[in-house]
TORKOL-4160 file (C-alpha; in steps of 0.2 Angstrom, whole numbers, padded with zeros to 4 digits, m for minus):
148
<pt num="1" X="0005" Y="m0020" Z="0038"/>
<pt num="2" X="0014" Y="m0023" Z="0053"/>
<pt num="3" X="0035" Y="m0020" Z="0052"/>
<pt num="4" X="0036" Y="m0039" Z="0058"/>
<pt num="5" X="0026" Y="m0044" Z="0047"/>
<pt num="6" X="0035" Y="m0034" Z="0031"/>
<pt num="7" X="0049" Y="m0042" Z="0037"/>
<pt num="8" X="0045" Y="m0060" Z="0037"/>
<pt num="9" X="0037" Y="m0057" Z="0022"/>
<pt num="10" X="0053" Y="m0051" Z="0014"/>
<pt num="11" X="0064" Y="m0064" Z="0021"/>
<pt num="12" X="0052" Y="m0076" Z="0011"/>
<pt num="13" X="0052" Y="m0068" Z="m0004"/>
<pt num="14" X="0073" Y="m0066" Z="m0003"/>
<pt num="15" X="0071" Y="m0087" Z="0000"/>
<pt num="16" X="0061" Y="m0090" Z="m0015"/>
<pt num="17" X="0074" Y="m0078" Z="m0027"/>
<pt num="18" X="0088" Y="m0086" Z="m0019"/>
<pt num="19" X="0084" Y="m0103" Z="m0019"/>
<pt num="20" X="0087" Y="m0106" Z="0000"/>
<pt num="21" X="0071" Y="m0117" Z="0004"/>
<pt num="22" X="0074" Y="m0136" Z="0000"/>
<pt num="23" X="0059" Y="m0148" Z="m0005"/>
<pt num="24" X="0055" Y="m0153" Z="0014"/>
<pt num="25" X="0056" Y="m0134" Z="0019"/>
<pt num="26" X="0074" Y="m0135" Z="0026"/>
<pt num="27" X="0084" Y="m0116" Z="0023"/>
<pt num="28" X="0099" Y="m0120" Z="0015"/>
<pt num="29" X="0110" Y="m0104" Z="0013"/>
<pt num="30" X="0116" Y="m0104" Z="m0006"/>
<pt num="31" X="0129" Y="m0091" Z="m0013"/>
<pt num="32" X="0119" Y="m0073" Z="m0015"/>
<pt num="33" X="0128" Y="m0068" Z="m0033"/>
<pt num="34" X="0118" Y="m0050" Z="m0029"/>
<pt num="35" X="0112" Y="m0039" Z="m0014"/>
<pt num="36" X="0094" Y="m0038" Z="m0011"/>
<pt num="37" X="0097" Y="m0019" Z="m0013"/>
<pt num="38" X="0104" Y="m0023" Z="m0029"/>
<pt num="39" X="0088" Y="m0034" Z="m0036"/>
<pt num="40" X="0078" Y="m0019" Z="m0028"/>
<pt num="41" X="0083" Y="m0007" Z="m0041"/>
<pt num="42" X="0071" Y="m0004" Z="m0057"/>
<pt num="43" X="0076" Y="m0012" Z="m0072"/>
<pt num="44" X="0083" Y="0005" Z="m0080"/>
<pt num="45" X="0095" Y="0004" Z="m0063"/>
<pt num="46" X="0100" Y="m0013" Z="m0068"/>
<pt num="47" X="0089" Y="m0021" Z="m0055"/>
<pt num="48" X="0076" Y="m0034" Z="m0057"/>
<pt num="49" X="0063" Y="m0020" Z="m0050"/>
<pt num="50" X="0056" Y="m0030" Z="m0036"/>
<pt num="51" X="0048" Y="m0018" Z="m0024"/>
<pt num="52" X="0049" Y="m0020" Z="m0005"/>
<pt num="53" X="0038" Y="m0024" Z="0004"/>
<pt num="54" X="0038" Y="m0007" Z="0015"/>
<pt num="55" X="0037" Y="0001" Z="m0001"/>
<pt num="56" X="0022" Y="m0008" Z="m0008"/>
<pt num="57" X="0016" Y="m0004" Z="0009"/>
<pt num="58" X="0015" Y="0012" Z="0007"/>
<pt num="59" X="0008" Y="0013" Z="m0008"/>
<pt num="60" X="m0009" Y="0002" Z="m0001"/>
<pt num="61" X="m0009" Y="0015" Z="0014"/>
<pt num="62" X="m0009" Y="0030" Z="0000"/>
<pt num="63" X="m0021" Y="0021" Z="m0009"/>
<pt num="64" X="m0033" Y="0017" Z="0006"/>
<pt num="65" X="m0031" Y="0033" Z="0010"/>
<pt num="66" X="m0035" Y="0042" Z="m0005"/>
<pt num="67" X="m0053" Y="0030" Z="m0005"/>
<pt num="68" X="m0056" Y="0037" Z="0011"/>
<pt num="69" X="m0057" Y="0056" Z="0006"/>
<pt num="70" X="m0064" Y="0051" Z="m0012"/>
<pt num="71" X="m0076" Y="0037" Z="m0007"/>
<pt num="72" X="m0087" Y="0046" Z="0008"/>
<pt num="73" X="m0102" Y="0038" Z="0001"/>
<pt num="74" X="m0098" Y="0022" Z="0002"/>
<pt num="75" X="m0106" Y="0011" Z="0012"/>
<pt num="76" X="m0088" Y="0004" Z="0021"/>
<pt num="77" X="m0084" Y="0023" Z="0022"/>
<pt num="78" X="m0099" Y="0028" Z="0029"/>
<pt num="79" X="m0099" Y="0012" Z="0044"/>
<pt num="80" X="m0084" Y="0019" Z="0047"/>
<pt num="81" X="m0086" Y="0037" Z="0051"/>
<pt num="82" X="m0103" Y="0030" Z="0060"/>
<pt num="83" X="m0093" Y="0018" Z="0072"/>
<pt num="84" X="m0078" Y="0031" Z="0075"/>
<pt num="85" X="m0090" Y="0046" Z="0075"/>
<pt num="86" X="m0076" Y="0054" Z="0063"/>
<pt num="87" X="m0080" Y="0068" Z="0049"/>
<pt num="88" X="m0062" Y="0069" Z="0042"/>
<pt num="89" X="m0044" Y="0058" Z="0043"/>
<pt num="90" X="m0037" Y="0067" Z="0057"/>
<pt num="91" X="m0054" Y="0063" Z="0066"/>
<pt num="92" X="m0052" Y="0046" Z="0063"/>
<pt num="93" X="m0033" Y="0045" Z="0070"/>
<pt num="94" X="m0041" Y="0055" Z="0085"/>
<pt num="95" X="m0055" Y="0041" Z="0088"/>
<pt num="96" X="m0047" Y="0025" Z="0084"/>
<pt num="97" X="m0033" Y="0028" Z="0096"/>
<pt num="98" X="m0042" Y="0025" Z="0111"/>
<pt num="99" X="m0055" Y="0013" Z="0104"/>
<pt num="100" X="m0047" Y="m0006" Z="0099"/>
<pt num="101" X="m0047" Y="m0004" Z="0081"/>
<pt num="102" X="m0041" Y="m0013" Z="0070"/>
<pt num="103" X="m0023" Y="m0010" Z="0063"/>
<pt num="104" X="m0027" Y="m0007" Z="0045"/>
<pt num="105" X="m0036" Y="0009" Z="0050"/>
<pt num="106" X="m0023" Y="0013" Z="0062"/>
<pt num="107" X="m0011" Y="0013" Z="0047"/>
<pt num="108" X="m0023" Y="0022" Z="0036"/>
<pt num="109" X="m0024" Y="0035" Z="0048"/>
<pt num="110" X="m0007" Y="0037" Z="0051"/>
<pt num="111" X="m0002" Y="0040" Z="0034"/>
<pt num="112" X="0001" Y="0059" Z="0034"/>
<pt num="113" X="0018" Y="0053" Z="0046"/>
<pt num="114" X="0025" Y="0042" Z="0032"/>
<pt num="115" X="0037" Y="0051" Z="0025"/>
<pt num="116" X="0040" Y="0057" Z="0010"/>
<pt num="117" X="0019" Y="0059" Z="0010"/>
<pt num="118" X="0010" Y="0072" Z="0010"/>
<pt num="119" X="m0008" Y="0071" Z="0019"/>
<pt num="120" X="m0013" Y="0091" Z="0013"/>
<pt num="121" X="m0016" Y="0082" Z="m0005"/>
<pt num="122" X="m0034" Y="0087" Z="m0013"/>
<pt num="123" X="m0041" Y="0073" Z="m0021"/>
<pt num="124" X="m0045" Y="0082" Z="m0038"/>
<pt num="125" X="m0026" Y="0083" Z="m0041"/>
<pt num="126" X="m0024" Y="0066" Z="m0043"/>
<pt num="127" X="m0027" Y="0062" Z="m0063"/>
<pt num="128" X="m0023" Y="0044" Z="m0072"/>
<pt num="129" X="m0010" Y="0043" Z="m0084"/>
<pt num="130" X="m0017" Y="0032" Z="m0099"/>
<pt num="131" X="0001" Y="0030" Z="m0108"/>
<pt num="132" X="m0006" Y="0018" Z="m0123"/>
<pt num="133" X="m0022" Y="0014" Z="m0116"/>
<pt num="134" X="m0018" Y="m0005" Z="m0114"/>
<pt num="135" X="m0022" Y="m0006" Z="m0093"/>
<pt num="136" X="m0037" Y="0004" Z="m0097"/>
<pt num="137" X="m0055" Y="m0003" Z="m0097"/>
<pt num="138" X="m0065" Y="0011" Z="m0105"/>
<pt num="139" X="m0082" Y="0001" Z="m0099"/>
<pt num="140" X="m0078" Y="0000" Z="m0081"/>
<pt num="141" X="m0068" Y="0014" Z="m0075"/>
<pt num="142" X="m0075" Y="0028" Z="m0069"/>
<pt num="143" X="m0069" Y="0043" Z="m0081"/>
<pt num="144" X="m0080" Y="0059" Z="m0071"/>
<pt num="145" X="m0088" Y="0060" Z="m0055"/>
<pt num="146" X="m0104" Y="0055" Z="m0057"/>
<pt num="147" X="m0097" Y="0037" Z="m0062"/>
<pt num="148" X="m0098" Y="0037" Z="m0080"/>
């Protein structure tokens, strides 16, 4: 997602919690009885655990990313190692500089420069924590490789 468009999405969301659109779409300024970076914090920090919207950025690039080294037969995967002519991620970042591609994959592929990720991560490390077993559907997620 573009900075800009992070940011206009945040101001939004700050309106809404705030109450500073009226019915015809005027902003009208109330009284902030807390910081954003306040409301940001988790629930245990005495936040109300809204994410920000970089944040939540980063998190789809991750996960984008993470399809892209675990997914490479699938059919999207494979059009786009085609249309790049790219084997790997850092191919990808190589080829799609120069050719008009579309933002999503240049954020993709710049992933490995966010910080606080790290790109040289094998994707056999990455495991799913069940906790109680209440998000998971035993029918329809894939529990080996082969998709069973």
């Amino acid at each position: 997602m573009l900075v800009g468009v992070s940011q206009h999405l945040e101001v939004i969301r700050r309106g809404f919690l705030w109450g500073e659109f009226s019915e015809n779409g005027q902003r009208i300024r109330n009284l902030h009885l807390l910081k954003w970076d306040k409301l940001t914090l988790s629930k245990n920090s005495g936040g109300l655990g809204i994410t920000p919207m970089h944040v939540k950025n980063k998190a789809l690039l991750g996960k984008w990313w993470y399809k892209w080294i675990a997914d490479k037969h699938a059919n999207w995967n494979k059009l786009i190692r085609a249309k790049y002519d790219c084997r790997a991620m850092d191919d990808l970042g190589a080829a799609i500089r120069n050719k008009n591609a579309y933002a999503s994959l240049l954020g993709i592929s710049s992933i490995n420069n966010i910080e606080g990720f790290s790109g040289a991560l094998d994707v056999n490390e990455f495991m799913w924590d069940i906790k109680d077993g209440s998000t998971a559907l035993f029918c329809e997620d894939k529990w080996l490789e082969s998709g069973a």
